[in-house]
ZAKOL-973194 format. One record per residue (C-alpha): residue in one letter; x, y, z. Coordinates in steps of 0.001 Angstrom, whole numbers, plus 524288, in hexadecimal, padded with zeros to 5 digits. Last residue first. Layout:
AXYZ...
This chain:
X5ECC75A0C2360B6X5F7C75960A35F89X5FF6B5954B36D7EX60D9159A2F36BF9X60D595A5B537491X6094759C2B37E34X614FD591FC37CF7X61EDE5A06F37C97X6188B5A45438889X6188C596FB3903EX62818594BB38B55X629865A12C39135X623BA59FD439DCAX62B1E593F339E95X637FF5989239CD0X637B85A4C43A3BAX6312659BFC3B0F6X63FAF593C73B0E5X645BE5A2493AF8EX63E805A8A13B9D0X641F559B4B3C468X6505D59A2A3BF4EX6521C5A9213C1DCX64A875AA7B3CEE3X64E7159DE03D439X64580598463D759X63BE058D013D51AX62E88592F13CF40X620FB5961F3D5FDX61668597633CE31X60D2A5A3D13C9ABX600D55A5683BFA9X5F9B75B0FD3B779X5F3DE5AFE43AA5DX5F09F5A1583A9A3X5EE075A17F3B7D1X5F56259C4C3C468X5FFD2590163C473X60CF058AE73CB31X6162D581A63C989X62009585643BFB4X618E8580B33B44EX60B90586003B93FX61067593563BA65X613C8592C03AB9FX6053858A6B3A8F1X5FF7E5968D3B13CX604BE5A1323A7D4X5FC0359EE439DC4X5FDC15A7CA3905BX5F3535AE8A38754X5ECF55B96539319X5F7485BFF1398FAX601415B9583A2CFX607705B9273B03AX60FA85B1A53B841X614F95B2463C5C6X620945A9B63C724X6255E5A6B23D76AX633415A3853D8D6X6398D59BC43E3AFX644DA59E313EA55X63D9559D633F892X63DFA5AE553F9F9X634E35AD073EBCDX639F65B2493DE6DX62FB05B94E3D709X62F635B6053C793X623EA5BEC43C0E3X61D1D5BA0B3B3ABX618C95BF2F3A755X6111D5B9E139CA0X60B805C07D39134X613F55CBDD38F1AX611BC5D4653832FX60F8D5DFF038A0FX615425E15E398D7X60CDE5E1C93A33AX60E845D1B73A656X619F15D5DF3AB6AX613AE5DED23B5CAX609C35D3D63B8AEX615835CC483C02EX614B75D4A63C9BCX607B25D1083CF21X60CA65CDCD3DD02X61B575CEE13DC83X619E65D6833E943X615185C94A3EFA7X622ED5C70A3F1DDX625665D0EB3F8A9X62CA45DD493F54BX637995E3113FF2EX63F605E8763F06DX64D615E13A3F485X648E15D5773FB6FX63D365D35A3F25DX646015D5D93E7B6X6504B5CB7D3EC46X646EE5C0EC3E828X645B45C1FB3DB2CX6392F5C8083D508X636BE5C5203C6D3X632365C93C3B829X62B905C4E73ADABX6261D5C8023A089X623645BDE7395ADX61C5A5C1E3387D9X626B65CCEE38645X62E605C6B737A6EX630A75BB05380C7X637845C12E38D5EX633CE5CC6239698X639E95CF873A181X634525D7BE3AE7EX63F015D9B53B789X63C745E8953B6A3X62EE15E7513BBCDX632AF5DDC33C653X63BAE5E5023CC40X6323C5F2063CD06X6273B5E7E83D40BX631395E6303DE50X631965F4193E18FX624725F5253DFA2X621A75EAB93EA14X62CE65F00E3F299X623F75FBDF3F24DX617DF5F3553F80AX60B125F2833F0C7X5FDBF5F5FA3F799X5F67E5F9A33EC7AX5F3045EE333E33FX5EBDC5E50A3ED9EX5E7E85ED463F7E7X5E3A85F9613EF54X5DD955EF4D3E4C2X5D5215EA403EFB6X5D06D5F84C3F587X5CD795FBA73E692X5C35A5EFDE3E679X5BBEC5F3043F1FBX5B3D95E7CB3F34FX5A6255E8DB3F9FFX59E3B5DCED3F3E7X59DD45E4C13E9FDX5AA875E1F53E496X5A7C75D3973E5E4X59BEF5D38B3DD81X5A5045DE533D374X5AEE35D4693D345X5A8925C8D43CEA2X5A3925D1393C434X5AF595D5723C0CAX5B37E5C8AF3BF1AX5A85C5C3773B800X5ABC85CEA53AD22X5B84F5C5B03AD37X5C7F05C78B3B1F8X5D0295BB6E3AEDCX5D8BF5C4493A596X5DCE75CB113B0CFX5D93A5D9453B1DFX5CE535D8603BF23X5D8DE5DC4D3CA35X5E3975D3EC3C44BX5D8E35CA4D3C52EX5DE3D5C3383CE85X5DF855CE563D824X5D3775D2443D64BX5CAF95C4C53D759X5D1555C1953E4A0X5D0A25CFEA3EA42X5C36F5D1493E4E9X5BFA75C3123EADEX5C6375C85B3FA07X5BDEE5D41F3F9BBX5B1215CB763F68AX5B4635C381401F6X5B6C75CDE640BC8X5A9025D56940543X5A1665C9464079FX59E3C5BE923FDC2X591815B83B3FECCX592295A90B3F81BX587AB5A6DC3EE49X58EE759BA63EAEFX58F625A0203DD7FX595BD5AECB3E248X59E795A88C3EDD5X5A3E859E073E2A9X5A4B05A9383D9ABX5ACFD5B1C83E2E5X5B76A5A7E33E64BX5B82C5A3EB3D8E0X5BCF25B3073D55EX5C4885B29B3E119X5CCAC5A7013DAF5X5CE305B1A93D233X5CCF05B43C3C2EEX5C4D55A7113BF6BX5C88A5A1623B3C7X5CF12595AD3BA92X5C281592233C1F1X5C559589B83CD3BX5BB9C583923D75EX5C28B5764A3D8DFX5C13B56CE63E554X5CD5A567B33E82EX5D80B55E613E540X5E1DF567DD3E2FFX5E44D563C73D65CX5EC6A570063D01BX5E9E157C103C6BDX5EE925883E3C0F8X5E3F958ED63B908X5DFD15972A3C62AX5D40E5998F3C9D6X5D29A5929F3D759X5C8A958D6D3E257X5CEE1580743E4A9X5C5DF577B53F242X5CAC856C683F986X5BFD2565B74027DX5C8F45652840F98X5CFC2556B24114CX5DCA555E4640FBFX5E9DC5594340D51X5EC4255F2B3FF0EX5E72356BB640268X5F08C56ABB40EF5X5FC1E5690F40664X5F8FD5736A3FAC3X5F92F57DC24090CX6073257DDB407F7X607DA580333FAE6X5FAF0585AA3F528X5FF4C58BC73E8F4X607DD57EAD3E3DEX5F98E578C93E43FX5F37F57F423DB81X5E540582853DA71X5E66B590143DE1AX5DD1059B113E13AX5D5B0595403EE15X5D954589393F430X5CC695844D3FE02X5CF8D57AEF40808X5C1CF574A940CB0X5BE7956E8C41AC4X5C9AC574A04224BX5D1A256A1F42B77X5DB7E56A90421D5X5DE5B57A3A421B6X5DEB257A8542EEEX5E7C2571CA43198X5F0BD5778B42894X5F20B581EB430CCX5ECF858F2C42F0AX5F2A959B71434DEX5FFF5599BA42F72X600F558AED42A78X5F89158E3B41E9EX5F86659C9341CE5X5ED685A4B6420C2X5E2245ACBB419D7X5D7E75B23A42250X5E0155BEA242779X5D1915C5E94270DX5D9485D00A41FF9X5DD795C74E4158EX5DC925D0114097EX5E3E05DA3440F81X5F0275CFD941110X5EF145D027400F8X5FD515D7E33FFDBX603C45CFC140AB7X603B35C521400F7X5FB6E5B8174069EX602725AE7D40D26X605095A0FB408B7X5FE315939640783X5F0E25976F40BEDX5E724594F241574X5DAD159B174162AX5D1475974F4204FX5C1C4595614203BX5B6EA590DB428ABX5A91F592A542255X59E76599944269DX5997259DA841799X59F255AB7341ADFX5ABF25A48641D1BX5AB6759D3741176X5A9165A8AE40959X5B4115B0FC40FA4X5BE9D5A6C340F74X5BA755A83D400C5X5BEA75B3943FF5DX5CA9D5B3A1407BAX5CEFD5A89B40057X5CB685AE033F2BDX5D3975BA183F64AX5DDAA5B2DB3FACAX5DF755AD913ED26X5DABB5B6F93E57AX5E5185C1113EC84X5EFE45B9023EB9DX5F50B5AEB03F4D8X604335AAEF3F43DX6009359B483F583X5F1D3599423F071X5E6F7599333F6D3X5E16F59145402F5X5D3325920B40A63X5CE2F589B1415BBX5C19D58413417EDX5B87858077422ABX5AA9257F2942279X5A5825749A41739X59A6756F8340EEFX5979657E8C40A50X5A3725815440678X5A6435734E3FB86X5983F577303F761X59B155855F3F48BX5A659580673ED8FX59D0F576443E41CX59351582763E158X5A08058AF53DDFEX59F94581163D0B0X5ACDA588043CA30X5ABBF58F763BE77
């Protein structure tokens, strides 16, 4: 458990600060921003949020307030180095900052990592990590609750939508009786949980279905059903109007089927490149396969970014998702 005493320290001895997350934000992650935003700004701090990349169109209704901005379009640089802390919230890698990984690394601001995931890089910063936590928002909360920290009804909204989505809304294996007490404090702050699942889970396109019928009957599965996958070329976006954030959670549709115990999703990118989603149950660790090609996340649930194209890409991934099954399945018990 981190020491929230020694953050509470770092906030207290100064005024400004600005917020980053991770490239393609998720709902922890900008809902830990937001969250947080909201603590320091109650405290009478100054705060901005700036962020590699845009948010999905599908979590615009969690920034109402339009707080969050990209670096370079409604923040400048500047701005972010004459702040007297830089905060990263919900990653602790650097290939997940990009453009923003360059002004970390030039600021004099007290650097600050509030993160749960496994994955892990020296960013030369202050630490508060816990990798059993279930959502950066989790940490978010605790450090407001042992800091004795009030928590208004726009910051508790923004922790439920961090701790739900990460959850798998409260059925991940990361999921605790402290969990759902966590929630119930920040349900009755005045949440209205089935007003959050309706924006999240209910609002899907056509195109999205469309797309989501391609990838169900693309779905493969090789080693004797322990590995499922599937993919999204490029064309289909073109052909079904999905976005690319329509992929969003795909990938747990091959983890469905019995027997499997790792699955992953290939989605080709409009700059060649080919983004992995993977996913696993309990036994196998799908963060040392991200890790190989780059990238990082959880034991059970991880991404990276691969070299197109498609076929090259899916089949160099195969291979080493495979070789990671067959090395796991071969652990003594």
């Amino acid at each position: 458990m981190p020491d929230w005493s020694e953050l509470k320290k770092i906030v207290d001895a100064h005024q400004t600060f600005v917020l980053t997350c991770h490239v393609r934000p998720d709902a922890d992650a900008l809902g830990s921003e937001l969250a947080l935003a909201c603590l320091l700004q109650d405290m009478g701090k100054t705060v901005l949020i700036a962020n590699p990349s845009q948010a999905p169109n599908t979590l615009e209704f969690m920034d109402e307030d339009q707080w969050v901005n990209v670096l370079g379009q409604g923040i400048s640089v500047d701005d972010v180095l004459s702040a007297d802390v830089h905060l990263i919230l919900d990653t602790s890698a650097w290939s997940q900052l990009q453009g923003v990984a360059e002004v970390f690394r030039r600021t004099e601001a007290v650097k600050v990592v509030i993160d749960h995931h496994v994955s892990s890089d020296d960013l030369d910063a202050h630490n508060f990590k816990d990798t059993e936590a279930e959502a950066t928002g989790s940490l978010i909360f605790r450090f407001a609750r042992e800091c004795g920290l009030p928590i208004s009804k726009k910051a508790a909204f923004y922790l439920f939508c961090a701790i739900a989505t990460d959850t798998g809304w409260f059925r991940f294996p990361s999921v605790s009786s402290q969990t759902y007490r966590d929630i119930a404090e920040i349900v009755d702050l005045g949440v209205e949980p089935y007003l959050v699942y309706g924006e999240l889970y209910e609002r899907s396109s056509l195109a999205r279905h469309h797309l989501a019928g391609r990838v169900l009957q693309r779905i493969t599965t090789t080693e004797n059903g322990l590995i499922s996958w599937t993919w999204v070329a490029r064309e289909d976006f073109h052909e079904t109007g999905a976005k690319p954030v329509d992929t969003e959670d795909l990938v747990n549709e091959c983890l469905r089927i019995e027997g499997t115990k790792v699955a992953f999703i290939a989605v080709e990118q409009e700059n060649g490149q080919v983004k992995f989603s993977f996913r696993a149950r309990i036994g196998s660790n799908v963060a040392v396969i991200a890790e190989q090609f780059g990238g990082g996340g959880h034991t059970l649930a991880a991404g990276a970014m691969v070299p197109g194209p498609l076929e090259k890409a899916k089949q160099q991934v195969l291979e080493v998702v495979t070789n990671k099954v067959n090395d796991q399945q071969n652990l003594p018990t």
